[in-house]
Structures are given as C-alpha cells and as structure tokens.
C-alpha positions in Angstrom: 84.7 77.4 99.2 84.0 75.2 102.3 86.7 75.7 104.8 86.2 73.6 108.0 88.2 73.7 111.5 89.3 71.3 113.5 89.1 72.2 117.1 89.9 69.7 119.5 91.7 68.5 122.9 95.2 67.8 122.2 97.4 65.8 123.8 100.5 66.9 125.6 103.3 65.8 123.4 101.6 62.7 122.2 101.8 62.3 117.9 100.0 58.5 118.1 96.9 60.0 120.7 96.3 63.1 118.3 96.8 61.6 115.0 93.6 58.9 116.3 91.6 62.1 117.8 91.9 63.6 114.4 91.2 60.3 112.1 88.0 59.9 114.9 87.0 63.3 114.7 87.1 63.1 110.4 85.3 59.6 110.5 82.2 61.5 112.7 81.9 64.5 110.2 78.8 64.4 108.4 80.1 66.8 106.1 83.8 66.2 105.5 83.4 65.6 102.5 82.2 68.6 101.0 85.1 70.5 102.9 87.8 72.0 100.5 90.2 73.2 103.2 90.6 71.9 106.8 92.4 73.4 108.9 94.1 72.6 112.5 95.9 74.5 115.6 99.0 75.3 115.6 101.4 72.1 116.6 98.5 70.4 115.8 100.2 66.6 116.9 102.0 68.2 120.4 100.3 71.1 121.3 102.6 74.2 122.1 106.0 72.0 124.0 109.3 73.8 123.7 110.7 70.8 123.6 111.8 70.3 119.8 112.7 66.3 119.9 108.7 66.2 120.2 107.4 68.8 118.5 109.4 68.4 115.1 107.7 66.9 112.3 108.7 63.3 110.8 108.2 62.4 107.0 105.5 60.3 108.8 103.8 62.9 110.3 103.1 64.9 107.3 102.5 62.1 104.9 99.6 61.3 107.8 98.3 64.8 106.6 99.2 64.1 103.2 96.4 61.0 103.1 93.8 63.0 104.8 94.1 65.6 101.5 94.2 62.4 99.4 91.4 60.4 100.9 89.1 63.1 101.6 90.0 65.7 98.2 90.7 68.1 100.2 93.6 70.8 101.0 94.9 70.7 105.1 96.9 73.3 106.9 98.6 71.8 110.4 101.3 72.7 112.5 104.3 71.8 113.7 108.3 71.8 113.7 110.4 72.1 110.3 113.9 73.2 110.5 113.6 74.2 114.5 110.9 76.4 113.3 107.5 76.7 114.4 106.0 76.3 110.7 102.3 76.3 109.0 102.1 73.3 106.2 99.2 73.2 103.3 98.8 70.6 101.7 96.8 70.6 98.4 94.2 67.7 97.1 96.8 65.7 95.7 99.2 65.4 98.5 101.4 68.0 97.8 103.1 70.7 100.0 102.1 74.2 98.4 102.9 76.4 101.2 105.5 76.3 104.3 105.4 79.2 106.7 107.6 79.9 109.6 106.1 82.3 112.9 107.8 85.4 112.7 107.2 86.2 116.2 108.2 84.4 119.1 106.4 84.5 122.5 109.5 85.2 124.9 106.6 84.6 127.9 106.6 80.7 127.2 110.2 80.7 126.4 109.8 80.1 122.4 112.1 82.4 120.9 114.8 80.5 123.3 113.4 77.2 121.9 113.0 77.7 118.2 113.9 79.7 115.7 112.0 82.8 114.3 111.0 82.6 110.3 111.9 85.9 108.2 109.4 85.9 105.3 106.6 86.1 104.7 104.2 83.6 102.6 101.3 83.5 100.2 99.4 80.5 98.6 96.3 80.4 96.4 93.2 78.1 97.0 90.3 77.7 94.7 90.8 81.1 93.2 91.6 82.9 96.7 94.8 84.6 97.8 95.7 82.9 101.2 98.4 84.5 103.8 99.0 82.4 106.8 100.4 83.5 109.9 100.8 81.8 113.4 99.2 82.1 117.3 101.5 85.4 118.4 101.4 86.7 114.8 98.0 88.5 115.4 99.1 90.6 117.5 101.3 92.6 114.9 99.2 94.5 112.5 102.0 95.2 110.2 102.4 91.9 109.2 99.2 91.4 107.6 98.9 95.2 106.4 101.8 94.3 104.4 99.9 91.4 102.8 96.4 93.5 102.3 96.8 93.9 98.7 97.0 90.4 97.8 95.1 89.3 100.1 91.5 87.0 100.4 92.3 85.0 103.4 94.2 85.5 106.3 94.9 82.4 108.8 96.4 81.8 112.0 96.3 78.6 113.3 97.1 79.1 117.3 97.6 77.5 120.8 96.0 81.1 122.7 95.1 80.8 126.1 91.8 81.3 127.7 92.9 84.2 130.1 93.7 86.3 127.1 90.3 85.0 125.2 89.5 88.2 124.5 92.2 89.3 122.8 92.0 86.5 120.4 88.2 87.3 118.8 89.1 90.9 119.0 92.7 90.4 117.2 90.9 88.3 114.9 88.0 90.8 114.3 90.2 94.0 113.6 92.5 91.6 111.3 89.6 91.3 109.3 88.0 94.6 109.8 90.8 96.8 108.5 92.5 94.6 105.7 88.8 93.9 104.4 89.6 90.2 104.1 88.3 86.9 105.7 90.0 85.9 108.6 90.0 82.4 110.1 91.6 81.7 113.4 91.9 78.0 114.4 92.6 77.4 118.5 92.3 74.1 120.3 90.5 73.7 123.6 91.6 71.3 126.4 94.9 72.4 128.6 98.5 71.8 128.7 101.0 71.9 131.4 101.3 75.5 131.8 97.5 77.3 130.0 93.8 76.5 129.7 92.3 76.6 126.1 88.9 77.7 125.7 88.9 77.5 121.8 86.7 80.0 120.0 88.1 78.8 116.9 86.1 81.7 114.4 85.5 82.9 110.6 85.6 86.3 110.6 84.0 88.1 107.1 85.7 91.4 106.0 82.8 93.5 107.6 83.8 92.1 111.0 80.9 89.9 111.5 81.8 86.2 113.1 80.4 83.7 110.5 81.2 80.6 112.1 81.7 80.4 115.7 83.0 77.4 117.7 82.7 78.4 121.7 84.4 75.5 123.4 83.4 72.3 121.4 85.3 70.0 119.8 84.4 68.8 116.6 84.9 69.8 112.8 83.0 72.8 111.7 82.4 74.5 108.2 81.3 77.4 106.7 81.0 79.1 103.0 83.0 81.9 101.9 82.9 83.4 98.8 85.4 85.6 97.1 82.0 87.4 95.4 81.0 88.5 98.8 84.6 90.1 99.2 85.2 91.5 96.1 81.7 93.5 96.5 82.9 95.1 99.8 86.4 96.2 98.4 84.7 97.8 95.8 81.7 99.5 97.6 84.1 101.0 100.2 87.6 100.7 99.1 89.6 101.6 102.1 93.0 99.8 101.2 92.9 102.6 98.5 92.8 105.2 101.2 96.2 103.8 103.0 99.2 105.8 103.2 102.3 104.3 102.5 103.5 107.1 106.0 102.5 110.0 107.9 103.6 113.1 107.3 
C-alpha cells in the first residue's frame, strides 16, 4: 500500500482557503496517483478552533473529500466536526464513508473538552487487506487506548494539530506507539500557526521496529511511502511480544 500525507499550512477557520491549498497541493503531486490512502491533520478545513459554528462539517465539506477519493481512486482520512465531536472520516475509492471516529480525549489546556464533546468507542476499518485503528492529536498520549487495539491491529493513525514546543513528544509518542504494539504508525500534523501555537509538522511513518520510514521535517507538500503487511507479519512472528502481554499484574 501507498499511504501519502498531507502536511500543510492551514488557515485559521477558513473552509474555501484550505479546500484550494488542498486541490493545489493534489494538482502538484507527481505521484498522487499511485497513492491508495491520503491522509490529512486533524480539522483539516479550520485547524484546531473551539469554535464549533466553524469547525463542523457540511454535507459540502465531506462530499469535497468524497471527489478527491473518486477522482483520484483513492481512500482519504480528514478531520473535522460531526455531532459536536471532534471526529476522523475515511472515505473509501468509491466515495463512501467506511469509518467515523470521535477523540476520546479532550485537551482541557485549549479548552476542548468545554467545546466539544468526547467520543466513547473505539473504531476499526480495513484497507487493502490491513487492519486500520485511528485515533486523534491528544489520543497518543494514552497507551491504553491503542494496547487495547494491538490484536487487530496493522495501522495505527492519528491525524493531529501538536504544537511545536512539545515536538518531541510527538515523534517519541509516535515511536513507542509503534514500538510496543508492533504495528505501523502514521502520525499526520500540519505546519504553519494559529492564534494560540506554532506547528512545526514532522508529519512521520513509523515501522513496527521503531524506525521512521517517511519523514516530513517542516515542508508542506504530499508525501508517500510503501508499507507492506509482509514486512509486519515477519516481525510479529520472529519476536512475538503481544503474546507475552498480561491481561494484569499480580
């Protein structure tokens, strides 16, 4: 599979300016079309507002996602409000909604879990023969969440709006995700800045060993990489440490 992020600038609360960044940004990649799965930050048309009268998605929004899988045969993941939630939306090659997920954990530091509400399951999708959990920005931080997952699990994602001053975090987060649930992890940031944060991007694919296999830095721009479920299933077998898990300790 050919997964490709999208990081780029966006624009403070404006649909119209991001929706042309995007359609710019797809028309200049050489290789959009042997992507199978793009993928955007989280409140990918807004960028992280509180403010839900912007931030909530229209039919119009998502059928504007729902062309770019048509036009380009490919699946897309975005971000943005459902239901005054703060959900994660694939889309599959025909234009169809295959998986909805809602962040579980709100950041009380920019005042989200006073602005939206907080999603209480969990979600799983399959692409191209690989198990896919998603989760969103704050997510990361709460191992549980994805250890609870690990079994069924190829891909994790978290599509995010993290801010530079806790960069570090962010690739280590993603790395350990990977590490100890021996799965590909893909974390999709944006770069730019908003009203209150800097954004320095470092959109990454991490492989189940921990090594980064595609690295962004601070560009903007669509980027791909191959992952293959071979690679994975090698490593799970070869050193099987979900097997060693206990369910508590004694």
């Amino acid at each position: 599979m050919i997964v490709g992020l999208c990081q780029f600038d966006l624009e403070w609360e404006n649909k119209k300016t991001n929706r042309s960044k995007i359609i710019s940004l797809i028309e200049n990649c050489e290789s959009i079309k042997k992507i199978d799965w793009l993928i955007f930050p989280e409140m990918t048309l807004t960028g992280f507002s509180m403010k839900s009268m912007k931030t909530t998605l229209s039919d119009k929004d998502i059928d504007f996602f729902k062309d770019i899988s048509r036009n380009f045969s490919l699946y897309t993941t975005f971000g943005g409000v459902i239901d005054n939630r703060n959900s994660l939306i694939t889309i599959d090659k025909d234009g169809n909604t295959i998986a909805e997920y809602a962040k579980m954990h709100l950041i009380p530091h920019y005042g989200e879990n006073v602005s939206y509400v907080p999603g209480d399951k969990l979600c799983g999708f399959e692409i191209m023969g690989m198990r896919v959990s998603p989760s969103i920005c704050y997510d990361l931080r709460f191992s549980y969440l994805f250890w609870e997952q690990a079994s069924t699990t190829d891909i994790y994602v978290n599509i995010a709006n993290w801010p530079m001053v806790r960069d570090l975090h962010w690739i280590t987060l993603l790395r350990a995700r990977a590490i100890e649930n021996q799965a590909y992890m893909i974390g999709v940031n944006r770069v730019g800045k908003d009203p209150k944060s800097k954004f320095l991007g470092n959109s990454n694919v991490i492989s189940p060993t921990g090594d980064r296999i595609l690295k962004c830095n601070d560009l903007i721009g669509i980027f791909s990489v191959k992952i293959e479920k071979t690679i994975l299933d090698k490593i799970k077998v070869s050193f099987p440490v979900l097997d060693h898990r206990k369910d508590k300790i004694i």
